[in-house]
FILUMVO-648661 format. One record per residue (C-alpha): residue number from 1; x, y, z; chain. Coordinates in steps of 0.05 Angstrom, whole numbers, plus 32768, in hexadecimal, padded with zeros to 4 digits. Layout:
<recs>
+-----+------+-------+------+---+
!   k ! east ! north !   up ! c !
+-----+------+-------+------+---+
! NUM !    X !     Y !    Z ! A !
...
+-----+------+-------+------+---+
</recs>
This chain:
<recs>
+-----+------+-------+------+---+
!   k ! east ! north !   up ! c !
+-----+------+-------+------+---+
!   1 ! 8076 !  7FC3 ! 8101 ! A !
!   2 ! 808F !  7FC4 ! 80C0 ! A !
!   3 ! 808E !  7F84 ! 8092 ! A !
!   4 ! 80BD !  7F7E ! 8056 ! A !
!   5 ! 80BD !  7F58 ! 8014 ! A !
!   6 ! 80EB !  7F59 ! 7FE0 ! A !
!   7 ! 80D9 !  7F35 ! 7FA5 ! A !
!   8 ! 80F8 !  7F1E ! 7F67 ! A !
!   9 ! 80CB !  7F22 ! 7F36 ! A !
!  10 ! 80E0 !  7EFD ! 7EEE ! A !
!  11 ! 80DC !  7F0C ! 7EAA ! A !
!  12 ! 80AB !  7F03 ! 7E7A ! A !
!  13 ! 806D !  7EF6 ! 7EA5 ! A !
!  14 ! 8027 !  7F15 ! 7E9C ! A !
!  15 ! 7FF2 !  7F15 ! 7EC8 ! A !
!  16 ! 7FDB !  7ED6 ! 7EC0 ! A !
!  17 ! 8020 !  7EBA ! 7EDB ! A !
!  18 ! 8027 !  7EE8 ! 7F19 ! A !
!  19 ! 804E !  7ED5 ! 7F51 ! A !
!  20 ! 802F !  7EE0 ! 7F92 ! A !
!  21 ! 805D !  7EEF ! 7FD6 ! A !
!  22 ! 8034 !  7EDF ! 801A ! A !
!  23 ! 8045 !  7F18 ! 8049 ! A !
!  24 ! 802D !  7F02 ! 8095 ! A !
!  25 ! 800F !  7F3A ! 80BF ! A !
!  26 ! 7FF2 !  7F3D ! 8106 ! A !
!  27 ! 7FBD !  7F67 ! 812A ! A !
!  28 ! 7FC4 !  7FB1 ! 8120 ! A !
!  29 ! 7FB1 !  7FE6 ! 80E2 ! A !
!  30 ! 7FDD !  7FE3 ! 80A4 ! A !
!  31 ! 7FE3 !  8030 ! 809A ! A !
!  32 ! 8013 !  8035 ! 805E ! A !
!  33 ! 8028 !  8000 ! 8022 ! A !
!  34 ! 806F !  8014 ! 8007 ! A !
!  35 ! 8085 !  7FF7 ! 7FBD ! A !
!  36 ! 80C9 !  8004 ! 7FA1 ! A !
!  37 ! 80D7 !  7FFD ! 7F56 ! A !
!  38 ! 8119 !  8006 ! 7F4F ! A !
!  39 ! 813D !  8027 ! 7F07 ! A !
!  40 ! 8135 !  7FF5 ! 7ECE ! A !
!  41 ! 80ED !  7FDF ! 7EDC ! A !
!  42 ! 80CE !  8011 ! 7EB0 ! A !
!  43 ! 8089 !  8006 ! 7EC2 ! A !
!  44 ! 8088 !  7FBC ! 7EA7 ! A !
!  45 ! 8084 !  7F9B ! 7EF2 ! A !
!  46 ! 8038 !  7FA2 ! 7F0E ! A !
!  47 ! 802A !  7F98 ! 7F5A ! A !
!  48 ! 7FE8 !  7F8C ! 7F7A ! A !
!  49 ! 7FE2 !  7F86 ! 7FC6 ! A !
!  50 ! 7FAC !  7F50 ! 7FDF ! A !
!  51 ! 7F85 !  7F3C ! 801C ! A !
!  52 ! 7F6A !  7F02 ! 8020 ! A !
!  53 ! 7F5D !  7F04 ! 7FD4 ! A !
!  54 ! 7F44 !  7F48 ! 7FCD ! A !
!  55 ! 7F6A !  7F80 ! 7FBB ! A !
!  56 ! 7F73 !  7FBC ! 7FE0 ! A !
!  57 ! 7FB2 !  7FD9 ! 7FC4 ! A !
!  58 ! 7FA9 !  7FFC ! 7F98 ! A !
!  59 ! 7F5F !  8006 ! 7FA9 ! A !
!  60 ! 7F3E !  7FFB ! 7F63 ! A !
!  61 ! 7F3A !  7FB6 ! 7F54 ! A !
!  62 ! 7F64 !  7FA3 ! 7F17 ! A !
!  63 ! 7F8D !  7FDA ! 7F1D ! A !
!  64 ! 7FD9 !  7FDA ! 7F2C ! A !
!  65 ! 8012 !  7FFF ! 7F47 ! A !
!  66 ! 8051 !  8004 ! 7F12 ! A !
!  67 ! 808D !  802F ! 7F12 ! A !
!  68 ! 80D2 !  803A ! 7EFD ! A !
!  69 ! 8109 !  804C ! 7F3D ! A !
!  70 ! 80D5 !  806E ! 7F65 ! A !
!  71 ! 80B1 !  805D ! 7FAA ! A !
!  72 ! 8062 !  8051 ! 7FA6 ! A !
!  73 ! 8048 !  8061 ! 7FE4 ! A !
!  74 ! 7FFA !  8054 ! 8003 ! A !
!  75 ! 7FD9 !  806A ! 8034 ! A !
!  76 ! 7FA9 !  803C ! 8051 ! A !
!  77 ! 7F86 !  802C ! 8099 ! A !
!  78 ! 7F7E !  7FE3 ! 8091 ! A !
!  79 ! 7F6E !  7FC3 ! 80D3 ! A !
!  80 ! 7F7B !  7F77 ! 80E4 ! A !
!  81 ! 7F61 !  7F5E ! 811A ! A !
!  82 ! 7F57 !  7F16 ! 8118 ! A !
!  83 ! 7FAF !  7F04 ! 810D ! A !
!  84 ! 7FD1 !  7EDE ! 80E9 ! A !
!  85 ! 7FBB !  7EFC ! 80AB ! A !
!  86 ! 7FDE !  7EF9 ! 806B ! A !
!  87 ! 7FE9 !  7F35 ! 8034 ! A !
!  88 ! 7FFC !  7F21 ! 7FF4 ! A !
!  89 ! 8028 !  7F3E ! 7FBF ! A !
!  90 ! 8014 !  7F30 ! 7F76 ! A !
!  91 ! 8045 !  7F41 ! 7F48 ! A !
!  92 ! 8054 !  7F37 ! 7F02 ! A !
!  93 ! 8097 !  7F59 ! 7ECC ! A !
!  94 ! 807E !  7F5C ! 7E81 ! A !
!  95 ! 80C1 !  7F76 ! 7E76 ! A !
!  96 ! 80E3 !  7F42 ! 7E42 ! A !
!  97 ! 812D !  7F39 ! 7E58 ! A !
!  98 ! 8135 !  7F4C ! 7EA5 ! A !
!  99 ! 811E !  7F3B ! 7EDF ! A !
! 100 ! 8114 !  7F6F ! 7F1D ! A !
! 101 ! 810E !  7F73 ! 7F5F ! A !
! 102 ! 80E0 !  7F97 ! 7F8B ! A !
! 103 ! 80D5 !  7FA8 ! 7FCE ! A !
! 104 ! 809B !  7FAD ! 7FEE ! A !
! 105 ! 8099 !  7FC8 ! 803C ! A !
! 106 ! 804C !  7FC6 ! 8066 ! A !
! 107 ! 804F !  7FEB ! 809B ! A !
! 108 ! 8019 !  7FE9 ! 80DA ! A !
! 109 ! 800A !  8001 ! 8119 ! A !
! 110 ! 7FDC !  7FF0 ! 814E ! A !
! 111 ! 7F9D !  8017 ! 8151 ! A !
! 112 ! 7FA8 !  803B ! 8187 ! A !
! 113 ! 7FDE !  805C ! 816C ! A !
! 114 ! 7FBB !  8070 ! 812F ! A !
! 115 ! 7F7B !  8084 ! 8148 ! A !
! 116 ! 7F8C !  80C8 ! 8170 ! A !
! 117 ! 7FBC !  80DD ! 8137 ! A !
! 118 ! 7F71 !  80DF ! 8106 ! A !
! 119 ! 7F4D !  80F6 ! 813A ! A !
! 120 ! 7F7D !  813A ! 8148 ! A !
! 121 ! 7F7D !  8140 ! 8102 ! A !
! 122 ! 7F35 !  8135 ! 80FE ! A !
! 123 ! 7F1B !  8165 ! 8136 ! A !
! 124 ! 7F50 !  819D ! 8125 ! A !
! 125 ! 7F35 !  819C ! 80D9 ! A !
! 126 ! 7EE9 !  81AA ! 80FB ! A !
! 127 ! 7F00 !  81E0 ! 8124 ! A !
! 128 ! 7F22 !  820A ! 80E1 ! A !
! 129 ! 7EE6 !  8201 ! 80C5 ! A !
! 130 ! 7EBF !  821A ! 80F3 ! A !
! 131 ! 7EEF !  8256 ! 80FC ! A !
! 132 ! 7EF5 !  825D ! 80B1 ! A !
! 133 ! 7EAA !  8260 ! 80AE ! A !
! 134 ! 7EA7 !  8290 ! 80E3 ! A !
! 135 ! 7ED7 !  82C5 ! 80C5 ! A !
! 136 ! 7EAD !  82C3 ! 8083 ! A !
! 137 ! 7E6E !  82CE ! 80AC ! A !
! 138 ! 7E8B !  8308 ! 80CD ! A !
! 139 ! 7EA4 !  832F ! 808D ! A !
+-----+------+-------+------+---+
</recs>
């Protein structure tokens, strides 16, 4: 599933005026967080993604994604169980004279579809160590 918001986000705001965009999610593991700035923001809109009023995007509290017509993408393996849950988009555009517009996509999966992906990925980074190990042993 993949849930979409695209926010205007006004001028002359700090963080102390934020907006904050409700995004509602069901059961299943948010694996990636997308955020486009598009040209024009020059680093002067800040996003923070929330769950249930702790932040988790990015993962060090008080910190902030910002950009300037690039894509900010995060990996993450956030599971919800317990649906409806909501994820929510704090936002706020220092920038003096325009507003801007960002979009924001979460995208999840249910954890079965996750879980062998790791666990390939997982086991087959065991076994070339093991064979790395071996070849230095040998020589």
């Amino acid at each position: 599933m993949i849930y979409e918001a695209s926010i205007l986000v006004e001028h002359g705001k700090t963080e102390a005026d934020a907006t904050f965009t409700d995004v509602k999610v069901t059961n299943g593991v948010i694996h990636e967080i997308s955020v486009y700035f598009p040209l024009g923001c020059c680093g002067l809109v800040y996003v923070q993604i929330l769950e249930g009023g702790h932040q988790f995007v990015p993962s060090t509290s008080g910190q902030f994604l910002r950009g300037d017509g690039m894509l900010i993408d995060s990996k993450e393996f956030y599971e919800i169980t317990d649906a409806p849950r909501y994820i929510t988009i704090k936002v706020w555009n220092t920038d003096d004279t325009y507003d801007h517009t960002i979009e924001v996509l979460i995208k999840q999966l249910p954890k079965s579809v996750l879980l062998p992906a790791g666990a390939y990925e997982g086991v087959m980074s065991a076994l070339k160590s093991l064979v790395w190990k071996g070849v230095l042993l040998d020589t």
